[in-house]
mmCIF file as gemmi writes it, N, C-alpha and C atoms, coordinates in Angstrom:
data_model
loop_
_atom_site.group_PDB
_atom_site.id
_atom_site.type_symbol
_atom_site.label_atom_id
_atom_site.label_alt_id
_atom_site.label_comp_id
_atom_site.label_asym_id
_atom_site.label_entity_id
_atom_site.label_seq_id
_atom_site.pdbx_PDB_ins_code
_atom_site.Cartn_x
_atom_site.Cartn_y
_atom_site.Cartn_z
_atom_site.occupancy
_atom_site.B_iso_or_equiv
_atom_site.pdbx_formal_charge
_atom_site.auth_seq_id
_atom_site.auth_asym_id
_atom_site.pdbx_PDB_model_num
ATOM 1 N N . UNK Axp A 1 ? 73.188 33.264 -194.442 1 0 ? 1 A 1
ATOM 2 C CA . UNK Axp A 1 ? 73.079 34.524 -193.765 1 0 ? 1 A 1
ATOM 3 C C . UNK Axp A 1 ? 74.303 35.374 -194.102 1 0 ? 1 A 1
ATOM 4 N N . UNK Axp A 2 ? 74.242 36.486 -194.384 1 0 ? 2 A 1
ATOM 5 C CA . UNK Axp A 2 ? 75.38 37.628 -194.684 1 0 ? 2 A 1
ATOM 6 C C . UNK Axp A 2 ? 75.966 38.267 -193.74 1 0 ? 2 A 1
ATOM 7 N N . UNK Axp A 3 ? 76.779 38.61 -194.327 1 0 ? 3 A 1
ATOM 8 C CA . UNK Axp A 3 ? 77.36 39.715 -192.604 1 0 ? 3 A 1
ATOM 9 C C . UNK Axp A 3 ? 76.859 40.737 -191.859 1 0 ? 3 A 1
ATOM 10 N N . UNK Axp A 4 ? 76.837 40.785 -190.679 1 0 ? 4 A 1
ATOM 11 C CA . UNK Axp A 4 ? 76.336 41.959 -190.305 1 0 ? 4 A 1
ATOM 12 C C . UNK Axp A 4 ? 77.039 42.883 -190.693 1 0 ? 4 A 1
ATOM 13 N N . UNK Axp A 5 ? 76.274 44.357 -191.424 1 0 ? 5 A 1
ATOM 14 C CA . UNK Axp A 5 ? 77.809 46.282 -191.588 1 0 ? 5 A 1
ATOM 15 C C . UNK Axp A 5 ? 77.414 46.302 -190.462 1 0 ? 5 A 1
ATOM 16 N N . UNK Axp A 6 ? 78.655 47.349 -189.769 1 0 ? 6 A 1
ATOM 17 C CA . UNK Axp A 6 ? 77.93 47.886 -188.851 1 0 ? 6 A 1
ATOM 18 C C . UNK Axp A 6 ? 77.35 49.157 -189.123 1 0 ? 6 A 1
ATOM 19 N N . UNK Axp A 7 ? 77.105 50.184 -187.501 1 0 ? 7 A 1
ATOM 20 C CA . UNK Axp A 7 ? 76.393 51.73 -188.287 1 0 ? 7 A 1
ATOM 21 C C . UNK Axp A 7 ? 77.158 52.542 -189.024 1 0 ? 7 A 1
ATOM 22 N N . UNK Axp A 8 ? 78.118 52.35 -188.92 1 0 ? 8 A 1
ATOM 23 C CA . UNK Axp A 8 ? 79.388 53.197 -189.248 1 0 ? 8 A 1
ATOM 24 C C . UNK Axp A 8 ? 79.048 53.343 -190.704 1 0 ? 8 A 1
ATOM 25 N N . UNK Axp A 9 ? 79.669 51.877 -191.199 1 0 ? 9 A 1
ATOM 26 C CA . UNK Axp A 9 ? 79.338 51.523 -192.786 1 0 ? 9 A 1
ATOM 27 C C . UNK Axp A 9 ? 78.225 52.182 -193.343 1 0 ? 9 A 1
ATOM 28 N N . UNK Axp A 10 ? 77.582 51.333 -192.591 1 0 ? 10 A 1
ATOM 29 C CA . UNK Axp A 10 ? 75.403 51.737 -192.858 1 0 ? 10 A 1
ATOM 30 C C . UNK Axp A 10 ? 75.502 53.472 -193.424 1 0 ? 10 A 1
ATOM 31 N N . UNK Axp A 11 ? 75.459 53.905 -192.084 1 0 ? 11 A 1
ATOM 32 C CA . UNK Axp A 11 ? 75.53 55.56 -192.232 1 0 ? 11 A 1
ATOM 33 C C . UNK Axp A 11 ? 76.447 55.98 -193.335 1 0 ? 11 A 1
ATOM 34 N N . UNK Axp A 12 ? 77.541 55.89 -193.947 1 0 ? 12 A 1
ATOM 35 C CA . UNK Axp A 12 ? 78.278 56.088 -194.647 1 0 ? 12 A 1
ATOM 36 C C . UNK Axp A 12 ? 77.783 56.011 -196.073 1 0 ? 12 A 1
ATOM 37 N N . UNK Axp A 13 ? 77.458 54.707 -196.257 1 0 ? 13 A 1
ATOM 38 C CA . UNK Axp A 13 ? 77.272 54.434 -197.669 1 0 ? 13 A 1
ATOM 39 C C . UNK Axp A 13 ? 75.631 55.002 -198.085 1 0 ? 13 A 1
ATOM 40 N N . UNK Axp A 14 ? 74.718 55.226 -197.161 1 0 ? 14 A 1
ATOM 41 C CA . UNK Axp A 14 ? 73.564 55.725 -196.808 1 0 ? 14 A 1
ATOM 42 C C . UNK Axp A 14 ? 73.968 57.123 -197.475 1 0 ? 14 A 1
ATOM 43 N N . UNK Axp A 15 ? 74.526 57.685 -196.535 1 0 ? 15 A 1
ATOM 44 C CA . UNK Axp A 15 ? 74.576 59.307 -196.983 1 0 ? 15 A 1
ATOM 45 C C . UNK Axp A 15 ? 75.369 59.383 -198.4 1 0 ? 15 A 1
ATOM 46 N N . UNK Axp A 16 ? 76.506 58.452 -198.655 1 0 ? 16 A 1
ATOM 47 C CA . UNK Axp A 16 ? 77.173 58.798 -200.065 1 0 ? 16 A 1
ATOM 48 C C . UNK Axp A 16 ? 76.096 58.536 -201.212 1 0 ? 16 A 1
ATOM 49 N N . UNK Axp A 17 ? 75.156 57.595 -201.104 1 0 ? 17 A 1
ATOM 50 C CA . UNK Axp A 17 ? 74.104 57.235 -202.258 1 0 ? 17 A 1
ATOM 51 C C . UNK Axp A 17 ? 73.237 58.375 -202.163 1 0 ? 17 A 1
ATOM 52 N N . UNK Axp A 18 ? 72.678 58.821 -201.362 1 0 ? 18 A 1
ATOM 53 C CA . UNK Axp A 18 ? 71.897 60.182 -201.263 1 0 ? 18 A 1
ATOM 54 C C . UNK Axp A 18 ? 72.577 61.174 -201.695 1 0 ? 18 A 1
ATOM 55 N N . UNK Axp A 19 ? 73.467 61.838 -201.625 1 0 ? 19 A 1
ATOM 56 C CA . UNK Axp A 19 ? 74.47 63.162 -201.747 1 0 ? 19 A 1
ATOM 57 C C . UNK Axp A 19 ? 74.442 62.623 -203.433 1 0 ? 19 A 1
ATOM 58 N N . UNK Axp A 20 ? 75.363 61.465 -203.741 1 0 ? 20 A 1
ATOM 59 C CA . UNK Axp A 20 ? 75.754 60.913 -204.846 1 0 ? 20 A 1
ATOM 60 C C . UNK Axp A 20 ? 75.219 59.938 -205.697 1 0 ? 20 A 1
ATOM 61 N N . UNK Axp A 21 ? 73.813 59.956 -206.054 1 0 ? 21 A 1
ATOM 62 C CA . UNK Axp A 21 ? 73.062 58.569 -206.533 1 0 ? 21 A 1
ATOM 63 C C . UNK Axp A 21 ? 72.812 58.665 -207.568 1 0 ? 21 A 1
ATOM 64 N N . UNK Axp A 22 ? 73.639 59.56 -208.549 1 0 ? 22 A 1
ATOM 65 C CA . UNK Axp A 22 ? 73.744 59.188 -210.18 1 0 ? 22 A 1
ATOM 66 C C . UNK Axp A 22 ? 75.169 58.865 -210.446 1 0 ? 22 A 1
ATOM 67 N N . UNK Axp A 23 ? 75.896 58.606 -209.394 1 0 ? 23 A 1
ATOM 68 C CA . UNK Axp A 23 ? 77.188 58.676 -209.808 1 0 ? 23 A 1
ATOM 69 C C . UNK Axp A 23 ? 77.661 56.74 -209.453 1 0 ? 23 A 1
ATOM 70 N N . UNK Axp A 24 ? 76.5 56.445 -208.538 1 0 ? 24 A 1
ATOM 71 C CA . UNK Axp A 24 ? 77.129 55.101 -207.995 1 0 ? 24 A 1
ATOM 72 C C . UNK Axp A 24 ? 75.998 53.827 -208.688 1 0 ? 24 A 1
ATOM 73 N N . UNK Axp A 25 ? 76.766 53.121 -208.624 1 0 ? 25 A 1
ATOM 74 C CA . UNK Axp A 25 ? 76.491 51.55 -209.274 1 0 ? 25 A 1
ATOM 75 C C . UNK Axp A 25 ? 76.129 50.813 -208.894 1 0 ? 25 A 1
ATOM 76 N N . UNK Axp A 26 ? 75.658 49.457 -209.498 1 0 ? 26 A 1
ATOM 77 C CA . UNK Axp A 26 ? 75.379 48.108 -208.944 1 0 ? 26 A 1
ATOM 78 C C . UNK Axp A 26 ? 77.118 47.813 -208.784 1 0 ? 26 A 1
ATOM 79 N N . UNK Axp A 27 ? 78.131 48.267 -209.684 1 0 ? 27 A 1
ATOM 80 C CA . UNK Axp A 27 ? 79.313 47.597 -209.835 1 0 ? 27 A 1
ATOM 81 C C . UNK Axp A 27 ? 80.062 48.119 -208.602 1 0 ? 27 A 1
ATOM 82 N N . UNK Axp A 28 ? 80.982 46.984 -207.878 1 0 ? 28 A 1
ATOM 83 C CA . UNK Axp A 28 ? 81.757 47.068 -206.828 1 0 ? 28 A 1
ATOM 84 C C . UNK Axp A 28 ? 83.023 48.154 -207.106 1 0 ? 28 A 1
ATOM 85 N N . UNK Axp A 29 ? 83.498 47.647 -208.595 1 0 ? 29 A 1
ATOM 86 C CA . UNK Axp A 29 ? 84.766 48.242 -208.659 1 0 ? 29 A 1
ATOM 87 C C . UNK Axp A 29 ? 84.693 49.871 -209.119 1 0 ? 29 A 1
ATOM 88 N N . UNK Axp A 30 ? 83.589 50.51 -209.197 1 0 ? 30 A 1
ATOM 89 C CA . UNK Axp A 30 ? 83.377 51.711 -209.744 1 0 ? 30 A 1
ATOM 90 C C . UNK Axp A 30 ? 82.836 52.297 -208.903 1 0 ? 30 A 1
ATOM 91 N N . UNK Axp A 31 ? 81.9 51.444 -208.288 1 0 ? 31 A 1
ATOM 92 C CA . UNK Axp A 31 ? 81.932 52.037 -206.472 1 0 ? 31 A 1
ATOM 93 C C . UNK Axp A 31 ? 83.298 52.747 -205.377 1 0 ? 31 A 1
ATOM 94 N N . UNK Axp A 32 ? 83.931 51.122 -205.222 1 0 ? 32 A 1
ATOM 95 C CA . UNK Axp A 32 ? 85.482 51.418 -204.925 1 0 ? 32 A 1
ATOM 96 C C . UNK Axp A 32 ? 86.15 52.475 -205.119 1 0 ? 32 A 1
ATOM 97 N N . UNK Axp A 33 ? 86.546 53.589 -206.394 1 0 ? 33 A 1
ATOM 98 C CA . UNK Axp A 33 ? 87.127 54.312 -206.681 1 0 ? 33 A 1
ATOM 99 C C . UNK Axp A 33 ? 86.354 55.678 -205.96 1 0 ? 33 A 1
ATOM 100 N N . UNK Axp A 34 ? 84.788 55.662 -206.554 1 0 ? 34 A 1
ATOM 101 C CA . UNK Axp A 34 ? 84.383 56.927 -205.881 1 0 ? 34 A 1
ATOM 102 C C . UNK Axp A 34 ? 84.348 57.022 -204.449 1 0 ? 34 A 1
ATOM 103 N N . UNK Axp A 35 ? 84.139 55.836 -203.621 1 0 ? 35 A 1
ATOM 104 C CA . UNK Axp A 35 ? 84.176 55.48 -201.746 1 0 ? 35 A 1
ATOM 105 C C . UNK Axp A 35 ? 85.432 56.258 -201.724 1 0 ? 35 A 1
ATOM 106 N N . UNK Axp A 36 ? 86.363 56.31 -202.187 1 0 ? 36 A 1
ATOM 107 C CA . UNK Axp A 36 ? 87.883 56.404 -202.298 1 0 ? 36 A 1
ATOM 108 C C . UNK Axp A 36 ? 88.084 58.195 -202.906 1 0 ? 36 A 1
ATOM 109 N N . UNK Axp A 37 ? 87.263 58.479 -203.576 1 0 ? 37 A 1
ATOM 110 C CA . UNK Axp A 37 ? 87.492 59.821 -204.215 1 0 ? 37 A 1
ATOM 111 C C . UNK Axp A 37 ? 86.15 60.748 -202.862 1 0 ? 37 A 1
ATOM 112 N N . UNK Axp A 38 ? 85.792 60.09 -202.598 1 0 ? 38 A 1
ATOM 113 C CA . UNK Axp A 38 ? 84.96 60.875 -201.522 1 0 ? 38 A 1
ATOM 114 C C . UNK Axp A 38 ? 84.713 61.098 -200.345 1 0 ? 38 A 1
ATOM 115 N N . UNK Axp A 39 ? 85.26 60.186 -199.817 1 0 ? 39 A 1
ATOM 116 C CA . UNK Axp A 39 ? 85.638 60.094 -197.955 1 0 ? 39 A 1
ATOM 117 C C . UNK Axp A 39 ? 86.983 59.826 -197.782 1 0 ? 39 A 1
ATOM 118 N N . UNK Axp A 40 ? 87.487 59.588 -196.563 1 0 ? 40 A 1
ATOM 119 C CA . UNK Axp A 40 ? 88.886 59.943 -196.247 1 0 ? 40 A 1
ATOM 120 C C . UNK Axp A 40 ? 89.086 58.614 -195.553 1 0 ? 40 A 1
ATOM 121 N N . UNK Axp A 41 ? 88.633 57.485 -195.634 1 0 ? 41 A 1
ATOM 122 C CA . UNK Axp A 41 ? 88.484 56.146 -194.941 1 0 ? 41 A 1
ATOM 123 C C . UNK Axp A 41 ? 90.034 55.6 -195.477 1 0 ? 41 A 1
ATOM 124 N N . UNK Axp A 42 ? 90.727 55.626 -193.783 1 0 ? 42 A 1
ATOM 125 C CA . UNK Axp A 42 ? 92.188 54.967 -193.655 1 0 ? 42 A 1
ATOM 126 C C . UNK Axp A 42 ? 92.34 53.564 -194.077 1 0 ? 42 A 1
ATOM 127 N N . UNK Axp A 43 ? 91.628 52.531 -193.999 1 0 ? 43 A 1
ATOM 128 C CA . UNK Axp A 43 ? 91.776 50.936 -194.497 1 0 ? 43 A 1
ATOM 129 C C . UNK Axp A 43 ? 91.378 50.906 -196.055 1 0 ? 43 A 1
ATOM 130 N N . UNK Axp A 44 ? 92.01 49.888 -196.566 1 0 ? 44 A 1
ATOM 131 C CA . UNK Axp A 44 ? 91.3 49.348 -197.853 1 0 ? 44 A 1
ATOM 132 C C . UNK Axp A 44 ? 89.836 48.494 -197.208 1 0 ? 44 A 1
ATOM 133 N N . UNK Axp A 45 ? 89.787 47.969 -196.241 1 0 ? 45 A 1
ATOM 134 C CA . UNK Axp A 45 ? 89.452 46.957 -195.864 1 0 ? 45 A 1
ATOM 135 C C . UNK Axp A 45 ? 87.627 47.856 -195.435 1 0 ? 45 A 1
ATOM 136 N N . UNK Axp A 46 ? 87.791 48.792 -194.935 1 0 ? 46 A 1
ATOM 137 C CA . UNK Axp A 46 ? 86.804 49.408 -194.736 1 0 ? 46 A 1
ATOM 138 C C . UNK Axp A 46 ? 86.253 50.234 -196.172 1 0 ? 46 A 1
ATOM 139 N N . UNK Axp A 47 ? 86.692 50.659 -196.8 1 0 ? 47 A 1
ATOM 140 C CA . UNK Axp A 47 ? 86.536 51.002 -197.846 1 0 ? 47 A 1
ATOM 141 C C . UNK Axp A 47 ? 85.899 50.295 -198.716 1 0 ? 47 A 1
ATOM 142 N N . UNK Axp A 48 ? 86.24 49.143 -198.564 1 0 ? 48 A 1
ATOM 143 C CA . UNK Axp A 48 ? 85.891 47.958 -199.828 1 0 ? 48 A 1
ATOM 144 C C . UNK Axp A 48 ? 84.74 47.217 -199.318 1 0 ? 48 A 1
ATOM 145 N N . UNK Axp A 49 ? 84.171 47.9 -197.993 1 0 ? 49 A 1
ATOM 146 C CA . UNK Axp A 49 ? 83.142 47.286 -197.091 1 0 ? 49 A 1
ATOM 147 C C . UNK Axp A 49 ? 82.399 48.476 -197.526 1 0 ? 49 A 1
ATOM 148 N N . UNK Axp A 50 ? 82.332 49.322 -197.621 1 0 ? 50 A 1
ATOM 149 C CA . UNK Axp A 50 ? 81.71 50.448 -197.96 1 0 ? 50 A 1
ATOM 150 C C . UNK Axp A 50 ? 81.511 50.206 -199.58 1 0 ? 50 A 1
ATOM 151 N N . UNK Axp A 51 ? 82.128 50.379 -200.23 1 0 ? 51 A 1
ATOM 152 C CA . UNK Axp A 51 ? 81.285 49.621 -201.606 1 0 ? 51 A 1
ATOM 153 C C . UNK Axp A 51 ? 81.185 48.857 -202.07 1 0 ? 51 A 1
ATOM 154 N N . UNK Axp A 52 ? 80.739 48.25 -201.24 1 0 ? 52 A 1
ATOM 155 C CA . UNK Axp A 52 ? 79.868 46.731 -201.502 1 0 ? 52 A 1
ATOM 156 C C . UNK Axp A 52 ? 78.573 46.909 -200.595 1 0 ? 52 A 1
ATOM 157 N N . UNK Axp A 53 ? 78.645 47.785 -199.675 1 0 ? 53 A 1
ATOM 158 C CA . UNK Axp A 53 ? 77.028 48.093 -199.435 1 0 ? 53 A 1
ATOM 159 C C . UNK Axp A 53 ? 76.635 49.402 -200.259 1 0 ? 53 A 1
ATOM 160 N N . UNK Axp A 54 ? 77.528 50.011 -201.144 1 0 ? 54 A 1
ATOM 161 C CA . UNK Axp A 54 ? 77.067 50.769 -201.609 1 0 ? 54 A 1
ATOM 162 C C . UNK Axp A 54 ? 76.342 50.378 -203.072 1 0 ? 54 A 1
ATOM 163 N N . UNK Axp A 55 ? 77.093 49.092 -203.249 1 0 ? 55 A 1
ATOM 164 C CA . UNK Axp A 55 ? 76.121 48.259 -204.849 1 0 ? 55 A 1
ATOM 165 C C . UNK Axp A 55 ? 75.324 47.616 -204.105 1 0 ? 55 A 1
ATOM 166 N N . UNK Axp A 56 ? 75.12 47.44 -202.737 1 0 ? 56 A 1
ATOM 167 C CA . UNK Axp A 56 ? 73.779 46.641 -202.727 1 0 ? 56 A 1
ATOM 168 C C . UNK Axp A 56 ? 72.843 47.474 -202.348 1 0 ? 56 A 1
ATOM 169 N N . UNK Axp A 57 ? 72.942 48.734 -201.791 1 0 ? 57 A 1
ATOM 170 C CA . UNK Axp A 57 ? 71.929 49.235 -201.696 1 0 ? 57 A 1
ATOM 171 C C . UNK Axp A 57 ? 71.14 50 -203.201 1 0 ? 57 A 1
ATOM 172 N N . UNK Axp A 58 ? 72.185 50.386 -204.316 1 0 ? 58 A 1
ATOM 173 C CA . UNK Axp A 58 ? 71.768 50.892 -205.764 1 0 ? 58 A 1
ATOM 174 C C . UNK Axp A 58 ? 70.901 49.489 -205.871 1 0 ? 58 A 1
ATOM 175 N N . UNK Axp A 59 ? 71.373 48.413 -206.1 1 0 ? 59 A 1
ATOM 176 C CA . UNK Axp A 59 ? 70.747 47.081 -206.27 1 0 ? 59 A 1
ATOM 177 C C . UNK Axp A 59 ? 69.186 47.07 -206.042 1 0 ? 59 A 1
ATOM 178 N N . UNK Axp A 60 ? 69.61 47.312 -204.929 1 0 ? 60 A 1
ATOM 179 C CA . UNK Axp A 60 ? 67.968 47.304 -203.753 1 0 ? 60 A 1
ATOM 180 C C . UNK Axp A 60 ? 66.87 48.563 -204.471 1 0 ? 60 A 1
ATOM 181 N N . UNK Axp A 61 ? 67.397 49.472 -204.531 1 0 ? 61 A 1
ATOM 182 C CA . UNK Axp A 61 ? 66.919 51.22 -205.051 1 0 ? 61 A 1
ATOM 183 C C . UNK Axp A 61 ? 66.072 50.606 -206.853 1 0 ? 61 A 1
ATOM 184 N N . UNK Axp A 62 ? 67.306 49.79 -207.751 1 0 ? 62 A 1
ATOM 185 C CA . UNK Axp A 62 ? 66.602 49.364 -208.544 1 0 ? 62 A 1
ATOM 186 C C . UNK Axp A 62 ? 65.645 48.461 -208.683 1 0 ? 62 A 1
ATOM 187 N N . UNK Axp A 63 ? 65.187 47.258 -208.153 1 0 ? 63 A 1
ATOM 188 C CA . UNK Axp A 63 ? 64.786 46.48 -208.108 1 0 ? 63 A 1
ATOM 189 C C . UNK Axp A 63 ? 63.217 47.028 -207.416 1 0 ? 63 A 1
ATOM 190 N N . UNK Axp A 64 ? 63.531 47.831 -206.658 1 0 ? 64 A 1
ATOM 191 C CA . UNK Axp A 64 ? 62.658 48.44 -205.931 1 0 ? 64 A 1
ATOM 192 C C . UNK Axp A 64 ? 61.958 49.561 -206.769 1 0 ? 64 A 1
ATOM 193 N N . UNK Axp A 65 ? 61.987 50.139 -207.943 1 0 ? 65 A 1
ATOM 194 C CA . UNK Axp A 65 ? 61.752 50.791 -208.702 1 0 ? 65 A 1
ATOM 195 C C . UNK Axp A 65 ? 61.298 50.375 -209.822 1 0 ? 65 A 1
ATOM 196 N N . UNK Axp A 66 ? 61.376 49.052 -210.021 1 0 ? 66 A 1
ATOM 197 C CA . UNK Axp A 66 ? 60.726 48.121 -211.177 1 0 ? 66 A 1
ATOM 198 C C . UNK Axp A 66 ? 59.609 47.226 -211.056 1 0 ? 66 A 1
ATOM 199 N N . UNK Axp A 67 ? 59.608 46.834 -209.751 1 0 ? 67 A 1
ATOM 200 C CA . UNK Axp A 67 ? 58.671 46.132 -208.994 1 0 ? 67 A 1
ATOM 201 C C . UNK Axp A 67 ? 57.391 47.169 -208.995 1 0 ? 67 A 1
ATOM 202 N N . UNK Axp A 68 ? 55.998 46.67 -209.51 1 0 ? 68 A 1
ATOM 203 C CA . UNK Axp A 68 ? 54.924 47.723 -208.542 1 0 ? 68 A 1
ATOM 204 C C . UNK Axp A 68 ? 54.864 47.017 -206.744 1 0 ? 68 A 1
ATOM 205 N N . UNK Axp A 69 ? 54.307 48.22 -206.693 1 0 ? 69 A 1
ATOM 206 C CA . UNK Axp A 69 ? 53.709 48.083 -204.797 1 0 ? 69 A 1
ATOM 207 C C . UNK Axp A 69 ? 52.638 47.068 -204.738 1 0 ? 69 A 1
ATOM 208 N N . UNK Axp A 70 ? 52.577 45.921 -203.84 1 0 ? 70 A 1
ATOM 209 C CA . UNK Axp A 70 ? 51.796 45.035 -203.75 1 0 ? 70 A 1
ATOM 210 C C . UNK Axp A 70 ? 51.156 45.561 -202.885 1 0 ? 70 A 1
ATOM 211 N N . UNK Axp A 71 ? 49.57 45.953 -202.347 1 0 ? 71 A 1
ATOM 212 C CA . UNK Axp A 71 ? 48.619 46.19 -201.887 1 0 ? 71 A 1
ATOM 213 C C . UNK Axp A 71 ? 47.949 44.741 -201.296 1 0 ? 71 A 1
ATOM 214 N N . UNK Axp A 72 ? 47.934 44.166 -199.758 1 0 ? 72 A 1
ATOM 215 C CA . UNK Axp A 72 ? 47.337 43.688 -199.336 1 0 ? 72 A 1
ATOM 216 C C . UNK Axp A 72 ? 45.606 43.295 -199.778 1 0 ? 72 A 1
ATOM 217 N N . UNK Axp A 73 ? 44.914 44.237 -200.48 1 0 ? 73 A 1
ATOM 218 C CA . UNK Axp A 73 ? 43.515 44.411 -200.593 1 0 ? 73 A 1
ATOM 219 C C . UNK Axp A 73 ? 43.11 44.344 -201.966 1 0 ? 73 A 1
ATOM 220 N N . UNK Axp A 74 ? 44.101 44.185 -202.724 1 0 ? 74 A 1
ATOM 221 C CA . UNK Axp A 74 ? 44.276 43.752 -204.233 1 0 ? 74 A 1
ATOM 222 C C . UNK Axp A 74 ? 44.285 42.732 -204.472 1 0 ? 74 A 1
ATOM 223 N N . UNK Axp A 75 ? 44.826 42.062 -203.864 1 0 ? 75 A 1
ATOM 224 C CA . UNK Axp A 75 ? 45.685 40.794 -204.065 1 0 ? 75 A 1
ATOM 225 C C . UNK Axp A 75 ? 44.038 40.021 -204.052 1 0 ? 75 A 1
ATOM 226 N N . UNK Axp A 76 ? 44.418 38.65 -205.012 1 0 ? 76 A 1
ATOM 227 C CA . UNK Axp A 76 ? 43.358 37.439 -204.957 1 0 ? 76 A 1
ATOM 228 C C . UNK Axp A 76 ? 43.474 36.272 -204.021 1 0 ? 76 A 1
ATOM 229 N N . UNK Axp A 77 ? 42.474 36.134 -202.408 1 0 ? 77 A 1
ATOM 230 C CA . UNK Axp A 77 ? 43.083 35.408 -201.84 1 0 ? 77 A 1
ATOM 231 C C . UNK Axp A 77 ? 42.06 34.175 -202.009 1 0 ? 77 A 1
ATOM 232 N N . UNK Axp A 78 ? 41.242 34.224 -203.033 1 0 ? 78 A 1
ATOM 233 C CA . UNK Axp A 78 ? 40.648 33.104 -203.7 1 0 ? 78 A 1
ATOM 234 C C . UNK Axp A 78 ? 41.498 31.812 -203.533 1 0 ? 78 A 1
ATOM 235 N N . UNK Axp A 79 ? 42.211 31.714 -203.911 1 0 ? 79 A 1
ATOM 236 C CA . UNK Axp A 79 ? 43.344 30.392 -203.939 1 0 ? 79 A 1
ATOM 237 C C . UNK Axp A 79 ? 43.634 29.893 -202.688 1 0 ? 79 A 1
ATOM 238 N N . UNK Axp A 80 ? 43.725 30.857 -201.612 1 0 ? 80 A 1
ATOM 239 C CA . UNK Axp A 80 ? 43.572 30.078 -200.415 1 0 ? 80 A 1
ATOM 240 C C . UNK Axp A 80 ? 42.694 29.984 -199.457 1 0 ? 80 A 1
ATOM 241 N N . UNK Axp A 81 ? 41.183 30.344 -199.797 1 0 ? 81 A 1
ATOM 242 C CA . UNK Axp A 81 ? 40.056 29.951 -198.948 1 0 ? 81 A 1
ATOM 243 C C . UNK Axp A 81 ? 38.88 30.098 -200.01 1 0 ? 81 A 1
ATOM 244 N N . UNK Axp A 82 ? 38.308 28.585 -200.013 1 0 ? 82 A 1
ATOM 245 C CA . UNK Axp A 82 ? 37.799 27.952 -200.852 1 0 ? 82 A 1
ATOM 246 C C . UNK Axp A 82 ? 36.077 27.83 -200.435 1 0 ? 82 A 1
């Protein structure tokens, strides 16, 4: 199980991928710099929490864009009722 962000994070890295979603990465450390060139966040510690949900949500965005949509009513449920 992973950590819980909280909303703070959530909301943050949410709105920077929207505003900014040709600029950010799967990569942490290229994340890092722009979290850093674009909000005013006092910790490293929060910062570095912020992009790392900001590569997992690009992550998610791609993966999710390569995949087709599975349709319940498509699908063959032959295999499990015989």
């Amino acid at each position: 199980m992973g950590r819980i962000k909280t909303k703070l994070v959530k909301g943050i890295a949410h709105r920077l991928v929207k505003v900014h979603s040709d600029e950010f990465t799967s990569e942490f450390e290229k994340n890092k710099g722009l979290v850093e060139k674009y909000t005013t966040v006092a910790s490293a510690k929060m910062r570095n929490t912020i992009a790392g949900y900001t590569a997992r949500l690009v992550k998610q965005r791609i993966i999710h864009e390569k995949e087709p949509k599975r349709r319940m009513h498509e699908e063959d449920f032959s295999k499990f009722y015989q």
